[in-house]
C-alpha beads as a LAMMPS data file, in Angstrom:
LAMMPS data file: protein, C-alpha beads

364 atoms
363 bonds

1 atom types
1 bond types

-500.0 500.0 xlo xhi
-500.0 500.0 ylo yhi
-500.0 500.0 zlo zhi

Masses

1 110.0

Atoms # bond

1 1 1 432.173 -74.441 -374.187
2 1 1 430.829 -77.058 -371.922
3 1 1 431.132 -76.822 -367.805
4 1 1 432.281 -80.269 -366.874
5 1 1 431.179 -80.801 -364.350
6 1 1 429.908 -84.380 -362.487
7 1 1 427.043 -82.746 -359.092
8 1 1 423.645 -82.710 -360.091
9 1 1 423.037 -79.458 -362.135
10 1 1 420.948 -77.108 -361.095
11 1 1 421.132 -75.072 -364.285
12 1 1 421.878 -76.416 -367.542
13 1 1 421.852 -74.944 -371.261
14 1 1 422.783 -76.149 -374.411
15 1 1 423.554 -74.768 -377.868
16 1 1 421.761 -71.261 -376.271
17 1 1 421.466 -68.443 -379.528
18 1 1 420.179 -65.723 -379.207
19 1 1 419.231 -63.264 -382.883
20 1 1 417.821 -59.848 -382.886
21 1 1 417.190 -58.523 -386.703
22 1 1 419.375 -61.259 -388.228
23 1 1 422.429 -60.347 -385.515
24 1 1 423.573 -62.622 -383.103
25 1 1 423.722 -61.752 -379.820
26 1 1 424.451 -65.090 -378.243
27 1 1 425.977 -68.364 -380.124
28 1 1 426.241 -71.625 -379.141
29 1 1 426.272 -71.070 -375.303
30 1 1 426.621 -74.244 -372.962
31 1 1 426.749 -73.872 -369.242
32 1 1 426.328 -76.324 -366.648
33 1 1 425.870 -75.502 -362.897
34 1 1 425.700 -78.318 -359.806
35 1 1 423.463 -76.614 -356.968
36 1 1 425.114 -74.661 -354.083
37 1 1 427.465 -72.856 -356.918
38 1 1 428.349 -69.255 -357.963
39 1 1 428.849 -68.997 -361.543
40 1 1 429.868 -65.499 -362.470
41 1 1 429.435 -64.447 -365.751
42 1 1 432.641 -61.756 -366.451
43 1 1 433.110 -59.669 -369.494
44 1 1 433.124 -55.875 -370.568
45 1 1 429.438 -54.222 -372.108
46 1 1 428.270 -55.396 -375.154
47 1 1 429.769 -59.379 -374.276
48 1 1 426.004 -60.649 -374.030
49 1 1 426.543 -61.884 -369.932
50 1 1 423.099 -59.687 -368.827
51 1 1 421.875 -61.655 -371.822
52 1 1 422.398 -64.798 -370.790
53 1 1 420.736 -63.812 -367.442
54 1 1 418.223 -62.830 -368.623
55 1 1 417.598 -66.083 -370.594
56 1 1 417.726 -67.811 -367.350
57 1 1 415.303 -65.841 -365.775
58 1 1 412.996 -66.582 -368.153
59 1 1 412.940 -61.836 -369.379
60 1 1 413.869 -63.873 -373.352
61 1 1 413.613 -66.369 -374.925
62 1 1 416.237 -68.221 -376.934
63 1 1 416.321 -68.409 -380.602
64 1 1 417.517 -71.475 -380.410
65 1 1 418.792 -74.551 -377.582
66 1 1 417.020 -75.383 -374.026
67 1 1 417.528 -74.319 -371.045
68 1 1 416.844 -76.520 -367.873
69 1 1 416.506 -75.847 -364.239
70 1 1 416.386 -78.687 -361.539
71 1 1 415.912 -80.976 -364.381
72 1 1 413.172 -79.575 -366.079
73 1 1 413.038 -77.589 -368.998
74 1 1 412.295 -74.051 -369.140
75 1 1 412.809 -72.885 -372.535
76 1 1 413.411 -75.285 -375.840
77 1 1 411.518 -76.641 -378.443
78 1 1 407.731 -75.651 -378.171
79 1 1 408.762 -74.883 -374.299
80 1 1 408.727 -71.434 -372.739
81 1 1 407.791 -71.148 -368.746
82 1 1 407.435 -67.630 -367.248
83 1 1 409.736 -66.197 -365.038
84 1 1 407.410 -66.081 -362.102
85 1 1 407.011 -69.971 -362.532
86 1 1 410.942 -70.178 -362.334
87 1 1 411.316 -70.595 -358.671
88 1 1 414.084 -67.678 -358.960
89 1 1 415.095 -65.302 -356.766
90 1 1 416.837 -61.755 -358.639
91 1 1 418.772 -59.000 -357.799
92 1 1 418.970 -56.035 -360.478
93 1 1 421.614 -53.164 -360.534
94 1 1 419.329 -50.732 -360.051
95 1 1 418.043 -52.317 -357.002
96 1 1 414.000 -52.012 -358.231
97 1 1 412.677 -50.630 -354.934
98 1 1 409.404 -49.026 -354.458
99 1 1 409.776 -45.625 -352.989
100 1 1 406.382 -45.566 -351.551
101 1 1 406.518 -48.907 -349.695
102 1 1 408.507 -49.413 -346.936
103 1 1 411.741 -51.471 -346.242
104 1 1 409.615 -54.314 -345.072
105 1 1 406.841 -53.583 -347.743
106 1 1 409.506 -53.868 -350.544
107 1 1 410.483 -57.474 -349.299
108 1 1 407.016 -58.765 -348.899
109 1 1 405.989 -57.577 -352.584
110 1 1 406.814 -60.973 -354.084
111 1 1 404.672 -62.821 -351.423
112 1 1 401.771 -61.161 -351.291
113 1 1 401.851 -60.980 -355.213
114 1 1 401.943 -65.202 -354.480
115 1 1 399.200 -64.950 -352.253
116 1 1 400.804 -65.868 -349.035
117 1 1 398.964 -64.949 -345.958
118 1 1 400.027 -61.805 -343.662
119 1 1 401.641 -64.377 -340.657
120 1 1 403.502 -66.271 -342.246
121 1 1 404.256 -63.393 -344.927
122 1 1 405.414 -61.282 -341.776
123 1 1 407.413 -64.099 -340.296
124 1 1 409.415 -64.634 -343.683
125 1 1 409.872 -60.686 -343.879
126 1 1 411.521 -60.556 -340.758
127 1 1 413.643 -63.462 -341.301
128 1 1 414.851 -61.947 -344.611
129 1 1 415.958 -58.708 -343.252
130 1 1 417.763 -60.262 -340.325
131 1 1 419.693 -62.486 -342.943
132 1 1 420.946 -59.400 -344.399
133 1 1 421.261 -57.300 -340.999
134 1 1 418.526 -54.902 -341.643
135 1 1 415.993 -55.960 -339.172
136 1 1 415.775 -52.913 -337.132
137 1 1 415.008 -51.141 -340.721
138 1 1 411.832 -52.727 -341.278
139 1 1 409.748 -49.386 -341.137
140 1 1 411.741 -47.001 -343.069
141 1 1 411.568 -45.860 -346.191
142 1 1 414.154 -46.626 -349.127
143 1 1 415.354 -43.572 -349.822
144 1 1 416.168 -43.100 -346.366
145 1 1 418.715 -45.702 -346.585
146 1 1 422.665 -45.779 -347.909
147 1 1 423.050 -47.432 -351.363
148 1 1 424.694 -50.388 -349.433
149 1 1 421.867 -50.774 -346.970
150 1 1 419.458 -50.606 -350.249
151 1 1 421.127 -53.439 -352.071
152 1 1 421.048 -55.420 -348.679
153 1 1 417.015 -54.517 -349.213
154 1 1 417.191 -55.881 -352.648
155 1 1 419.043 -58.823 -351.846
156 1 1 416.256 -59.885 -348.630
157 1 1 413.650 -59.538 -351.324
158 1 1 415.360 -61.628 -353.344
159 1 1 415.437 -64.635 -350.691
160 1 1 412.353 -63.930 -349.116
161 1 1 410.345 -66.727 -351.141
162 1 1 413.248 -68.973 -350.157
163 1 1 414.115 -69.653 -353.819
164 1 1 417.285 -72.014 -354.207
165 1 1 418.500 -70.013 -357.232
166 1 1 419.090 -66.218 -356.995
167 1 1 420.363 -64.147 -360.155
168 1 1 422.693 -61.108 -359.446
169 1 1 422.564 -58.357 -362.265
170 1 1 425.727 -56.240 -361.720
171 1 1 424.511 -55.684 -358.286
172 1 1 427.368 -53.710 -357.125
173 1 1 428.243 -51.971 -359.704
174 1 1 426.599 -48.333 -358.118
175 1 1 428.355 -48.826 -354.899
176 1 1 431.818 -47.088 -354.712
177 1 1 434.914 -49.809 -354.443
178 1 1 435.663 -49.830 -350.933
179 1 1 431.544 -50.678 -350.305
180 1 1 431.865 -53.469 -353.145
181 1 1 434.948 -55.351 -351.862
182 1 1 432.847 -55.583 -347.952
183 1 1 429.156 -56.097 -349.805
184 1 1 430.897 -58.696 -352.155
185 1 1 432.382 -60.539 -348.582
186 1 1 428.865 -60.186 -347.292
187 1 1 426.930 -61.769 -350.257
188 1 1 429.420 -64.517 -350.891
189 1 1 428.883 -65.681 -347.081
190 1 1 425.211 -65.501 -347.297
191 1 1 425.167 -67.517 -350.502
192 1 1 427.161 -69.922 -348.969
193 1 1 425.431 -69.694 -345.669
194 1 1 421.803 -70.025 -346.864
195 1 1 422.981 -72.879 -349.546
196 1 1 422.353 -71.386 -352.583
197 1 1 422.534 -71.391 -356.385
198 1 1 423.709 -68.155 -357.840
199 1 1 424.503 -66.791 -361.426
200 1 1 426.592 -63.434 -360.975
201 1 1 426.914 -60.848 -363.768
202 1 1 429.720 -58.571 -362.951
203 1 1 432.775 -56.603 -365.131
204 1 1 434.557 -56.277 -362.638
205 1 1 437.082 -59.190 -362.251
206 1 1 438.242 -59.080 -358.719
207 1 1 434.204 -59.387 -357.745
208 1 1 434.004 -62.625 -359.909
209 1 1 437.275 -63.947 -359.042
210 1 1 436.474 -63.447 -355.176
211 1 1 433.059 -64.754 -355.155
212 1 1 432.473 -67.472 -357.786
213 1 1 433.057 -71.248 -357.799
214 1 1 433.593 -70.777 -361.543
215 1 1 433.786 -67.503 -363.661
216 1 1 432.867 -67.778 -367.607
217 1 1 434.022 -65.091 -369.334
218 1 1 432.356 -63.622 -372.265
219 1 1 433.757 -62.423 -375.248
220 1 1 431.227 -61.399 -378.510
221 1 1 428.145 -63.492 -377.547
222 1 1 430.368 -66.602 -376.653
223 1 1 432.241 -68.413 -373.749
224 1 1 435.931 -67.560 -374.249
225 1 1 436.653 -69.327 -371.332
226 1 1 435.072 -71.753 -368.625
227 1 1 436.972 -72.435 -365.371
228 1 1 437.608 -72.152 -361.534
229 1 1 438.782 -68.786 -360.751
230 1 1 442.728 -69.925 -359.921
231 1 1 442.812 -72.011 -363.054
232 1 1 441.820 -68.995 -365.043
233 1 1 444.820 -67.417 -363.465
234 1 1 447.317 -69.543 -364.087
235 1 1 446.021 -71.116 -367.315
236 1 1 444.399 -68.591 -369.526
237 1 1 443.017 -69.799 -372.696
238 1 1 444.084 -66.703 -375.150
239 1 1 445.556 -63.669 -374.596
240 1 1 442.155 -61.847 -374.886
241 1 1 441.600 -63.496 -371.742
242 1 1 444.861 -62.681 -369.840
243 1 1 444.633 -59.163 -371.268
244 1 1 440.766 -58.541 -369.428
245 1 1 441.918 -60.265 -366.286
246 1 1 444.698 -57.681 -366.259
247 1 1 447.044 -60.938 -365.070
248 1 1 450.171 -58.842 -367.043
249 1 1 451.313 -58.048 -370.593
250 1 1 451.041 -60.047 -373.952
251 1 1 454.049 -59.336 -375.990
252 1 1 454.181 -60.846 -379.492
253 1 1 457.825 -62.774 -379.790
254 1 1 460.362 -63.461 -382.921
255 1 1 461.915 -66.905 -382.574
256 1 1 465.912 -66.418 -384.836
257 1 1 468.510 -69.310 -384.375
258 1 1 469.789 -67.285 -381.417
259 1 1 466.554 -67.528 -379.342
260 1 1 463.272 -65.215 -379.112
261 1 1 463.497 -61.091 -379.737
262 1 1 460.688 -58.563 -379.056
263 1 1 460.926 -55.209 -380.922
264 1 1 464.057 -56.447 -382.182
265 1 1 465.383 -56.631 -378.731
266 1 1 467.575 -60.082 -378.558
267 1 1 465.747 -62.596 -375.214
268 1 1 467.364 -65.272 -375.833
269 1 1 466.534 -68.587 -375.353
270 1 1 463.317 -68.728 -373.301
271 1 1 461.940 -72.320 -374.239
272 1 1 458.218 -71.957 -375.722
273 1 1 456.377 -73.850 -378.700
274 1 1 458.349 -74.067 -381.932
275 1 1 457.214 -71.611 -383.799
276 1 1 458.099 -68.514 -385.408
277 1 1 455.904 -66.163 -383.669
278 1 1 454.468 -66.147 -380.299
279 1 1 452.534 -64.250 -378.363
280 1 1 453.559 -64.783 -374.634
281 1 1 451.738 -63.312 -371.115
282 1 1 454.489 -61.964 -368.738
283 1 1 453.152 -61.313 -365.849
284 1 1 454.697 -59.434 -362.524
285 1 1 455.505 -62.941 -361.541
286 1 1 457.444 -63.428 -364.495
287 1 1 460.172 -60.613 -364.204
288 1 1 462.502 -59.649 -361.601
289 1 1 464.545 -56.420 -361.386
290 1 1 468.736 -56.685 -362.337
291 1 1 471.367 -54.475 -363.773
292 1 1 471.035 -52.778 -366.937
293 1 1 473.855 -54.264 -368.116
294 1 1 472.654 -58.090 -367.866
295 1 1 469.327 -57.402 -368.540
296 1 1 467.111 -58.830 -370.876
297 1 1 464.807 -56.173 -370.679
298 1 1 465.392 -52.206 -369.985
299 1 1 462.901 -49.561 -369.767
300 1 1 461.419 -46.592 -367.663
301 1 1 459.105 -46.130 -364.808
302 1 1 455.984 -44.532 -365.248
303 1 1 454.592 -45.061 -362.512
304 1 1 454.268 -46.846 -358.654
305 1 1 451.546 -47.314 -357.160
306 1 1 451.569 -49.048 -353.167
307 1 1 448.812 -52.200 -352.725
308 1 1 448.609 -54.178 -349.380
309 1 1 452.701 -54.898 -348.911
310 1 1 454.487 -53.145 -351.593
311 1 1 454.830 -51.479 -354.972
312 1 1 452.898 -52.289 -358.277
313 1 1 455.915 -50.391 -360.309
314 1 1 454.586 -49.639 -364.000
315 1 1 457.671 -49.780 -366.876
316 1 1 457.517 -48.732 -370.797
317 1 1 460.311 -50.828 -372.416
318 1 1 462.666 -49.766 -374.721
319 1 1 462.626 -50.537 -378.831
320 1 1 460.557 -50.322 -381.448
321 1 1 457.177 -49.437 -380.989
322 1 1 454.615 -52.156 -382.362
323 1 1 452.505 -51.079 -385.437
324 1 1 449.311 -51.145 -384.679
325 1 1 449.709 -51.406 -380.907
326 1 1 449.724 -49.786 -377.807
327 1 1 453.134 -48.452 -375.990
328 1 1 454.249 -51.648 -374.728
329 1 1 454.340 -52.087 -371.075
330 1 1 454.818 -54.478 -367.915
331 1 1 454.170 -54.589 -364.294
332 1 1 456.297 -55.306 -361.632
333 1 1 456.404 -56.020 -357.766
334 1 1 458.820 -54.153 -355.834
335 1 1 459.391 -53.570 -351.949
336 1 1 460.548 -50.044 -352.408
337 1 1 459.626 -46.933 -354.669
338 1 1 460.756 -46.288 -357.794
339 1 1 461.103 -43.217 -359.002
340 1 1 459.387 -42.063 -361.881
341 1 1 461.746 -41.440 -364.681
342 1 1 464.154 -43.764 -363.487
343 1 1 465.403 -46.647 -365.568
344 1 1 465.779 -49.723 -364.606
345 1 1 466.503 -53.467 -366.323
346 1 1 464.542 -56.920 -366.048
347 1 1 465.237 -60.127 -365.948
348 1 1 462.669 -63.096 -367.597
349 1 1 461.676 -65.798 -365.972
350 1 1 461.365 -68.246 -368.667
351 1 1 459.490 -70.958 -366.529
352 1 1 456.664 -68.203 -365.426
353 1 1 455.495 -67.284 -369.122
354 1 1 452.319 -68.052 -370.242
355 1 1 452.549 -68.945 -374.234
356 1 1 450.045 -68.245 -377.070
357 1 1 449.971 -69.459 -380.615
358 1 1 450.612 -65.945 -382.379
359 1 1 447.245 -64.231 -383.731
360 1 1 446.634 -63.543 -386.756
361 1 1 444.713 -60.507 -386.271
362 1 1 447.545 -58.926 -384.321
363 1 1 450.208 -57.168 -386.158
364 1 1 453.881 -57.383 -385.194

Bonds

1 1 1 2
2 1 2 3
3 1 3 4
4 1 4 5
5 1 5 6
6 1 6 7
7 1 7 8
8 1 8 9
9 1 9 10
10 1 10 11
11 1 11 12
12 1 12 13
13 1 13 14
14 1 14 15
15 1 15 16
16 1 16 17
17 1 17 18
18 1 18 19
19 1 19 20
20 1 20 21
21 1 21 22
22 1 22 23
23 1 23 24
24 1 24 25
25 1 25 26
26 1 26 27
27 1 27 28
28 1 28 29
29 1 29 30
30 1 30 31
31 1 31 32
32 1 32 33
33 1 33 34
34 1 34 35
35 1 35 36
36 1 36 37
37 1 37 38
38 1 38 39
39 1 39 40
40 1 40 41
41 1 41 42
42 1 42 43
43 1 43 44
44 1 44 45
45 1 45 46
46 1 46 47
47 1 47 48
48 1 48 49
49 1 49 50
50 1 50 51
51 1 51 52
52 1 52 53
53 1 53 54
54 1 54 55
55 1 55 56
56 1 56 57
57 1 57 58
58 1 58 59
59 1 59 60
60 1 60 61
61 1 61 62
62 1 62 63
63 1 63 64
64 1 64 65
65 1 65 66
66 1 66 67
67 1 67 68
68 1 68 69
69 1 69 70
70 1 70 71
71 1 71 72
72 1 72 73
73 1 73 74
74 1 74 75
75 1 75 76
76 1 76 77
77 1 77 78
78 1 78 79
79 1 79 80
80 1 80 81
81 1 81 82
82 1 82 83
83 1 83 84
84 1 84 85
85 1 85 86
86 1 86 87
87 1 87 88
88 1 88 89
89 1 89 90
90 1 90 91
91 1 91 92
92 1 92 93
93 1 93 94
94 1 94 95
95 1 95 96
96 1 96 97
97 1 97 98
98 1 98 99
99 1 99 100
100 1 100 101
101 1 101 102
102 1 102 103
103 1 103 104
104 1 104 105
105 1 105 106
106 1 106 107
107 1 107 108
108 1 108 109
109 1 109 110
110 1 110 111
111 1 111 112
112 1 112 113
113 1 113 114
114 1 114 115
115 1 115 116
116 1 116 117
117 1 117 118
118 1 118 119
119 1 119 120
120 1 120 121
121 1 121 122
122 1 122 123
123 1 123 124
124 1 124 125
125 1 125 126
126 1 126 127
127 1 127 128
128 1 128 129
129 1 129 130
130 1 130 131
131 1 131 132
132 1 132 133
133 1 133 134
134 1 134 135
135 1 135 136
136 1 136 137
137 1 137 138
138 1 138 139
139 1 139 140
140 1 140 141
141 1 141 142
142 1 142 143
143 1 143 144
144 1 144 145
145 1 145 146
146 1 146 147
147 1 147 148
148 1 148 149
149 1 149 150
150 1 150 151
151 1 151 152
152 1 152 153
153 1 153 154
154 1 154 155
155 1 155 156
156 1 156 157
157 1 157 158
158 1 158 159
159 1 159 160
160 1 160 161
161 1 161 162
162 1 162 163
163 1 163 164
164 1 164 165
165 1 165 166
166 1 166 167
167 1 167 168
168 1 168 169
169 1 169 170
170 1 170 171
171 1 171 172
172 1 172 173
173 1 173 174
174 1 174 175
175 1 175 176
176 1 176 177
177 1 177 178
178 1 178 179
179 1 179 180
180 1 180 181
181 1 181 182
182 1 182 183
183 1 183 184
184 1 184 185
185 1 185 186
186 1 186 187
187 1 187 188
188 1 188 189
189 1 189 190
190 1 190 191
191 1 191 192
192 1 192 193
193 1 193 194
194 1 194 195
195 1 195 196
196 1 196 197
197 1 197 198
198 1 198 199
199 1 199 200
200 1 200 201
201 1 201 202
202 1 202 203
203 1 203 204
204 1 204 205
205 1 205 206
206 1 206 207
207 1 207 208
208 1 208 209
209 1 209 210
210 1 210 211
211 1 211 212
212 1 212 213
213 1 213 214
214 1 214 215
215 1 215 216
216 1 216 217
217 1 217 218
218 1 218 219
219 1 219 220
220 1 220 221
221 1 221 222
222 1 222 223
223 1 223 224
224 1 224 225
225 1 225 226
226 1 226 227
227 1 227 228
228 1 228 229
229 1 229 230
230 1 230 231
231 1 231 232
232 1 232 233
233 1 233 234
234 1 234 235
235 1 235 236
236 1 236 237
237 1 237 238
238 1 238 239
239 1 239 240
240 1 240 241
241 1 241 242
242 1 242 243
243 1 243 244
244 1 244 245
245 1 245 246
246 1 246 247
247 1 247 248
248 1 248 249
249 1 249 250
250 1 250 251
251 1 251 252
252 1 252 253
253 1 253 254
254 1 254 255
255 1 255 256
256 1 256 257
257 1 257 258
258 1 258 259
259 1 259 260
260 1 260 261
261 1 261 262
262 1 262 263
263 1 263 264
264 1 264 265
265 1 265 266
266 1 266 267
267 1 267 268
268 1 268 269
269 1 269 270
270 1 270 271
271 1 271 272
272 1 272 273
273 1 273 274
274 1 274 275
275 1 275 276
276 1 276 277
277 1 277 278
278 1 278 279
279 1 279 280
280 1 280 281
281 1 281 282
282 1 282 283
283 1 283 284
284 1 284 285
285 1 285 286
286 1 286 287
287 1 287 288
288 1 288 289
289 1 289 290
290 1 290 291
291 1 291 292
292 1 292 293
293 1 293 294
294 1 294 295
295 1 295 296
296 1 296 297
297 1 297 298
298 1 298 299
299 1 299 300
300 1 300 301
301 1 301 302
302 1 302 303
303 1 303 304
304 1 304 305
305 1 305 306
306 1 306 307
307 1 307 308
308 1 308 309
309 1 309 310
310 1 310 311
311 1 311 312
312 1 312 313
313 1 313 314
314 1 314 315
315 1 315 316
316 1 316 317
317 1 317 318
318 1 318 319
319 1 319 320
320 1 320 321
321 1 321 322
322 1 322 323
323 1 323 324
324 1 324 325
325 1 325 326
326 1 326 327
327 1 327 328
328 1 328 329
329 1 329 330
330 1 330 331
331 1 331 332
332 1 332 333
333 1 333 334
334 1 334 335
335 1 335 336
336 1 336 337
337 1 337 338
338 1 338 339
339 1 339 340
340 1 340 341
341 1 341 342
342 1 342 343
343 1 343 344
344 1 344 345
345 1 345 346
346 1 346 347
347 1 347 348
348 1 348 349
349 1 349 350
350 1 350 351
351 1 351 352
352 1 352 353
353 1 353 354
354 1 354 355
355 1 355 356
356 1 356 357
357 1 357 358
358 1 358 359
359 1 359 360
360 1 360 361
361 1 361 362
362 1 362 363
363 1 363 364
């Protein structure tokens, strides 16, 4: 899948593979990114997003396609430049520090390994750690610093050579969530602040969804989808998609002259494609709470949990259970809390569903 996008690019690739042994760990990858953009590359382990990083940075080289950066190309066809002659700045999950050097050591490593002399390498130093509000830290040591205060470290090394591309490796993912959600504030207002390029490998949706211009996310070596973070929300390509960005439930639907039935539960007419079979997303959006006796819909809580204003309210519907599938559920919004146990019915919102051609892999 291409980026469409019309900006000058400040990363392209095309047709990236990537083969180990005869297995293919990357196929046909094509991802364009106009400078001063965050692409985040989303997906669970195993989707080949540290991969294509790691492409970019020049750690691999491609099998097969080009990849080009500013215009010129970096890997293709009898091409291959080395990551140090990348002009890239990158962050790593495990933060790479040297525990004998000092917080200010650390971020001058990359510019005395470029030869640059001790003023100006001093002056840049300084300006790094300010960036990232560790200036009075200069002359400690690493491990005398929090994990959040050590990524910060990570990150000023990163920009100290004033590259206009920076590469993020999960760089989060050690911190514990309520660190993440203020570091991910933090490093989406430097980016933007110091005018950056990024590419941001992260599992975690909320992190990609909160910091990136546009989030690809990776399924088996390949771009399942390519988009701006609120059109992947409201427009997911597959149900694969909705399913990892948690946006609700995919239930698999039986169209009858009467209308649409799940589990051999009667919906009604709900509009949709005209098909047969359907797969549809029903999100919290989608359903709203009524009496048993006109619902569409009846189940049991399981659970309530309270976010910002009100209740996430977890329900297991009634009827047949799906071969081959888990216990089906949905998610609600409520203003109150439910009991656990109770029952309750639900009412579809036919104009807030989300339809799917049915898959073929999936059973009923």
């Amino acid at each position: 899948m291409r980026g469409e996008w019309n900006s000058e690019q400040a990363i392209s690739a095309q047709n990236l593979t990537l083969s180990y042994s005869g297995i293919q760990i990357l196929r046909g990858i094509d991802v364009a990114l106009p400078a001063g953009q965050t692409l985040a590359l989303l997906g669970p382990s195993g989707c080949g997003k540290t991969t294509l990083l790691r492409l970019v940075a020049g750690l691999l080289a491609p099998t097969t396609g080009d990849i080009s950066i500013n215009g010129q190309m970096v890997a293709g066809p009898g091409v291959f430049v080395p990551p140090e002659k990348r002009q890239l700045g990158m962050v790593f999950q495990d933060y790479a520090l040297w525990p004998h050097l000092t917080v200010a050591g650390n971020v001058a490593f990359p510019l005395e390994m470029a030869g640059i002399g001790r003023a100006e390498r001093e002056a840049r130093v300084t300006a790094a750690l300010d960036r990232v509000g560790l200036g009075a830290m200069a002359a400690r040591s690493p491990a005398a610093l929090s994990g959040g205060q050590q990524q910060r470290v990570a990150i000023a090394r990163a920009i100290v050579g004033e590259p206009r591309i920076v590469l993020f490796d999960e760089p989060l993912s050690n911190l514990d969530r309520e660190l993440r959600e203020t570091m991910v504030a933090e490093l989406g207002a430097l980016i933007r602040g110091l005018g950056l390029t990024a590419i941001y490998v992260t599992h975690d949706q909320s992190e990609a969804l909160t910091l990136a211009d546009q989030v690809a996310v990776m399924e088996a070596g390949q771009i399942a989808q390519l988009a701006t973070p609120e059109h992947l929300v409201e427009q997911p390509a597959s149900p694969k998609v909705a399913e990892f960005l948690r946006l609700g439930a995919i239930l698999r639907l039986v169209r009858d002259a009467q209308g649409w039935s799940c589990a051999g539960r009667a919906l009604g007419p709900l509009g949709g494609p005209e098909v047969a079979l359907a797969d549809v997303l029903v999100t919290p959006r989608a359903l709203r709470v009524t009496e048993i006796g006109q619902a569409a819909l009846t189940g049991e809580v399981l659970a309530a949990q309270f976010r910002d204003t009100g209740y996430t309210v977890t329900v297991r519907l009634d009827g047949a259970a799906e071969p081959g599938r888990a216990i089906r559920t949905v998610q609600i919004s409520s203003d109150t809390r439910m009991r656990t146990g109770e029952r309750i019915g639900l009412q579809i919102l036919p104009e807030r569903l989300r339809w799917f051609p049915a898959r073929a892999d999936v059973p009923m």
